[in-house]
N, C-alpha and C positions, 0 to 999 in steps of 0.2 A: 652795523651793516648786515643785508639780508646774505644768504651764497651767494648771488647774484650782484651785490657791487649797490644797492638800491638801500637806502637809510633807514630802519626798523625802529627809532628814537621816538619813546613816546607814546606808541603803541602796548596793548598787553599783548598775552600770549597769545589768544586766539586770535588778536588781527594780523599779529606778526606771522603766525602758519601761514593767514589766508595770502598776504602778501606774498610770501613765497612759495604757494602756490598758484598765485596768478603771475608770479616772475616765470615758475616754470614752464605753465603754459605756454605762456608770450616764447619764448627759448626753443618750447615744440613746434611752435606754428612756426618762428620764422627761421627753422632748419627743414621746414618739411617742405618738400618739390620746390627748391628753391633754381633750379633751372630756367634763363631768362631766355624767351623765343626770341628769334633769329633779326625780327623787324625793329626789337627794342635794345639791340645791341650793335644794328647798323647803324642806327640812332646815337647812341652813346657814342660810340668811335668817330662817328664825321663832328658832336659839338664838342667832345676833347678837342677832337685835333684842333678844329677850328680857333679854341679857347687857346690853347699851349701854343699856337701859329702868332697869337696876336699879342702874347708873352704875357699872358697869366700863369704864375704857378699854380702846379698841381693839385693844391689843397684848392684853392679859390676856386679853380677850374668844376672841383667832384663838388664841391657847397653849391656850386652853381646848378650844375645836372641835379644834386638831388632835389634842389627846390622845383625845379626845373619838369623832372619826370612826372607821370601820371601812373606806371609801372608800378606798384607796391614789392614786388621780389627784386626788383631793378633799386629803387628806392632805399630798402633794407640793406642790399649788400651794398649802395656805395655808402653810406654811415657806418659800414664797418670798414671797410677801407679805410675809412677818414679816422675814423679811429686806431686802428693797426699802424697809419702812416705818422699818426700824431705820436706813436710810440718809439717809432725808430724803423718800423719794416719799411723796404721798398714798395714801389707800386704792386711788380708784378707780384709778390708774394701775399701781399695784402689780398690782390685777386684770386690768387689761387687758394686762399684761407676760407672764403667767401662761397667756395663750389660749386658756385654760379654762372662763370664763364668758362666757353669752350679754353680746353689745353692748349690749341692750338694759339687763340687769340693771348692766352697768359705767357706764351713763348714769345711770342713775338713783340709784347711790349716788354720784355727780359729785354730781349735784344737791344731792343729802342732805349731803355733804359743805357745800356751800355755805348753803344752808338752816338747818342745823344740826340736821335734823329725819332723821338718819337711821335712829334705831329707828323713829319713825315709817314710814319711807318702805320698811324692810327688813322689818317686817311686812305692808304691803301685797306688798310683792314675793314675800315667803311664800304668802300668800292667791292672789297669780294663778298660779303654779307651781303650787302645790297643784292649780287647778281646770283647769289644762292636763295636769296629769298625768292626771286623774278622766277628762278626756276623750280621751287618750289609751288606756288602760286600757280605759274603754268600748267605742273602736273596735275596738281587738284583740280582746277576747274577743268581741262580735261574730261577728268574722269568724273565731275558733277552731275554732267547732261545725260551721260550712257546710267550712271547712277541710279538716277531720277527715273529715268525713264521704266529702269529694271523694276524698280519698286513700284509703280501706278501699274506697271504692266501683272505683276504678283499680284495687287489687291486688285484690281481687277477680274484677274482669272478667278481670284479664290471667291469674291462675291458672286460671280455669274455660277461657280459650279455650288458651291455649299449654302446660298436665297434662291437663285432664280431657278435652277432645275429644280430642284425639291416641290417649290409650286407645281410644276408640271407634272411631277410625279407621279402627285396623287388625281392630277386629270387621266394620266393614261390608264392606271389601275383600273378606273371605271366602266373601260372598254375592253372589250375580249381581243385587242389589238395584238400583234406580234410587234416589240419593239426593234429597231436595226440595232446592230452588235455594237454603233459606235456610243448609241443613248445607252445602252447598257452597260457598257465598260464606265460611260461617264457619272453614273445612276453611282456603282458600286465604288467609284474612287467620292462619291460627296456623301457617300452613308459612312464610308470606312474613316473619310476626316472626322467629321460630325461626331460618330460613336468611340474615335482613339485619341482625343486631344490633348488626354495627360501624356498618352506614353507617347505620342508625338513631342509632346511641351519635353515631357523625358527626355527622349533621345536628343532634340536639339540642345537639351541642357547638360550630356553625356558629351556630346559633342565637344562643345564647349568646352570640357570641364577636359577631355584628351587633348584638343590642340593645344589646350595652355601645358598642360605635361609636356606633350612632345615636342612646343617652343624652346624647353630648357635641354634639349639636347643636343647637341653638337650635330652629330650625323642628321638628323630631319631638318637642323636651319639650314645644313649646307646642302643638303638635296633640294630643297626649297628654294635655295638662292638662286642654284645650280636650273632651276628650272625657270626663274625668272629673267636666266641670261638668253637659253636658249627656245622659249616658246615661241611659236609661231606671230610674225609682226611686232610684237611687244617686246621680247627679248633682244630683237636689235635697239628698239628706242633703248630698253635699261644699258643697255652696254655704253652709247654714248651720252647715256647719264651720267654714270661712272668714271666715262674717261673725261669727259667737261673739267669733274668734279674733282680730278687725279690734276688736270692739266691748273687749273685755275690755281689749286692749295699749292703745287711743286713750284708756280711762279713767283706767287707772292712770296712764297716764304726765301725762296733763292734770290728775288732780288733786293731781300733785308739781309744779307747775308749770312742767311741761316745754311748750314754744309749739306750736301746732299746727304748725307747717310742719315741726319738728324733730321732733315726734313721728312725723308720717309717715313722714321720712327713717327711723328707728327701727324704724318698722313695717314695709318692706320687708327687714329683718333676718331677721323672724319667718315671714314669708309664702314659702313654698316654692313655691305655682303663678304661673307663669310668666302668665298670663292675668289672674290677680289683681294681678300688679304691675307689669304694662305700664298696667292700669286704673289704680292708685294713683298712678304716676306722672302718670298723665295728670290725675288729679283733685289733686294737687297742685299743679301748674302754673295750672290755675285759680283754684286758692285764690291763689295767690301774683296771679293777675289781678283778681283782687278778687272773686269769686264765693264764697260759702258752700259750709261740707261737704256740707249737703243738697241743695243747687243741686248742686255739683260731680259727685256720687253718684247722682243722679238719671235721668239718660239712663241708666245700667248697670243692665244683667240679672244682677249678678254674685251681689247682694246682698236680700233677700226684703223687699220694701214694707215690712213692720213695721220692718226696723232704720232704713230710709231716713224713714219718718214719727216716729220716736220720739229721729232725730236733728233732724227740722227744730224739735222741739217743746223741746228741749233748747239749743237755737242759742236760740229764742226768749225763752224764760225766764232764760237764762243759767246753765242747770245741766246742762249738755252733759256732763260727766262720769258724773256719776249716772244720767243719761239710760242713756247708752253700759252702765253697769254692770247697773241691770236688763234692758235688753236682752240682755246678752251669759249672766245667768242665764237668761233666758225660754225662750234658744234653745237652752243649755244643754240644757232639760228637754223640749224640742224635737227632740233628738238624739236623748235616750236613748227617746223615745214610738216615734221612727221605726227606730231600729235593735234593738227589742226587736219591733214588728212586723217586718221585715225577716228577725230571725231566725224569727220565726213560722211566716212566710210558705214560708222557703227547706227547711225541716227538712220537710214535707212532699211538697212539690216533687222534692226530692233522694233523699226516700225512693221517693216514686212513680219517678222514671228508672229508679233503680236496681235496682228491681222488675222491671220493661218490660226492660230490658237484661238483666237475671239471667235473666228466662222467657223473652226469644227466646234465648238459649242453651240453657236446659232443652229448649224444642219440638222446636231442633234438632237435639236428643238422641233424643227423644222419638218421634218422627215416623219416622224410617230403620225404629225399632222393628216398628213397625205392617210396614212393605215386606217387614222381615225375618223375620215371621213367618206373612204369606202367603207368601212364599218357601218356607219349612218346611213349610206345607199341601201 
């Protein structure tokens, strides 16, 4: 047998190397970026659950999925599941061996597992993926159109100023014309591109080469988060990004009966800004000191009043789950209000620059004209 568990019988030497170096490549690929996106793992959880609901076991359930999927990373990691399962481990550990699935989703079929409740618990886990993906999906195309637009509006400018002046250029030189200040500023920004385009292509590439530095530092992602909380427009949608995202993970997981202190632990899993989870940390600690979520929550600007009162009123009643799950739709529909105005708002905005920038190019065109034709009088 090869390292790899694969039969070497039969072979000489040198096909037996090449075997186990094509076992170990096989071994690099399918460890490398083996993270399944969000769409094929809402997928997985609704035809488990579906599967385990109509009482197939587990085994039959994953042979089913992987025939099933079209996913190759989705694919790969459940034949190893099935294999790890076939050996004695549980589900959730088999997934979590896999490094495939979110922590959060390997917790929660722990649970299930112990519970016995886990079609139940893997159709909820369906349901929240799904609405992470929605918003997800949202954001982007969002910000497709404003995208779009920035970039035709860039090659644009940069062909009007670095082809089309240049032609005129050499028309004006040939009249004793005085040019206006604004052809001449625009004369010397499409000679200065034209003649620097390395050290231009340079510095964008300097550029480049510092923000990826100063991404691995603690202090610039948290000043950087810290500014996508509070920039003008945009920082209130991120805020009830966040708390959507805070309200949805704390429901589902509390009403699998995961404890709130573990829940949290969990929900820093999910949470990408740096500013949100020094907060969480810190309202954790609290809890643990015996203060409530809404007490804890409370002093932060992080989160919009409505989720902070409709948690205290959920603490109260004792239906804090539920609580947290209409919330985290409300704000849901809260996003898509604010980022459909957002787009409203930018697509005219963008058109008007664009306009303004394309016609002091034309003037500039424009204007010599007039010099050059009293010139000819």
């Amino acid at each position: 047998m090869s390292d790899f568990g694969y039969p070497t019988q039969g072979f000489n030497e040198k096909e037996k190397l090449a075997i186990k170096a094509k076992n170990k490549y096989s071994l690099k690929v399918s460890i490398r970026s083996k993270k399944i996106a969000i769409k094929h793992i809402t997928l997985f959880c609704r035809q488990f659950s579906t599967m385990l609901g109509a009482g197939l076991i587990i085994i039959n359930s994953l042979d089913t999925l992987k025939r099933q999927t079209e996913n190759k990373k989705l694919k790969i990691a459940i034949e190893n599941i099935i294999e790890d399962i076939q050996k004695g481990k549980p589900l959730s550990e088999a997934m979590r061996d896999t490094h495939s699935f979110p922590i959060m989703l390997i917790s929660m079929v722990e649970v299930g597992e112990v519970s016995g409740q886990l079609d139940v618990i893997l159709e909820r886990l369906s349901n929240y993926y799904e609405k992470e993906n929605k918003l997800i999906k949202k954001i982007r195309s969002s910000l497709m159109y404003p995208m779009f637009i920035a970039v035709i509006s860039f090659i644009s400018i940069a062909f009007l100023i670095t082809k089309v002046l240049p032609v005129y250029k050499d028309m004006f030189s040939q009249f004793d014309a005085e040019l206006p200040w604004i052809t001449v500023m625009l004369l010397s920004l499409s000679d200065g591109i034209k003649n620097n385009l390395l050290i231009i292509g340079g510095v964008i590439l300097a550029s480049i080469f510092i923000l990826k530095r100063l991404s691995k530092s603690a202090k610039f992602n948290f000043f950087i988060d810290n500014l996508k909380l509070n920039i003008i427009i945009l920082g209130k949608v991120n805020k009830k990004v966040l708390a959507a995202r805070f309200a949805r993970t704390l429901s589902i997981m509390l009403s699998s009966g995961i404890p709130l202190i573990k829940s949290m632990d969990l929900i820093e899993n999910t949470i990408k800004n740096t500013v949100a989870l020094e907060a969480i940390r810190e309202w954790k600690q609290r809890i643990k000191n015996g203060d409530s979520l809404n007490i804890a929550i409370s002093e932060s600007n992080i989160f919009p009043p409505m989720l902070i009162h409709m948690i205290g009123i959920g603490e109260e009643t004792g239906n804090l789950d539920n609580m947290l799950s209409k919330a985290s739709d409300y704000l849901d529909d809260e996003i898509d209000i604010e980022l459909s105005t957002l787009v409203t708002l930018i697509e005219p905005i963008t058109i008007v620059i664009l306009t303004v920038i394309v016609g002091i190019v034309v003037v500039s065109i424009i204007l010599p004209m007039f010099s050059i034709y009293k010139y000819m009088l």
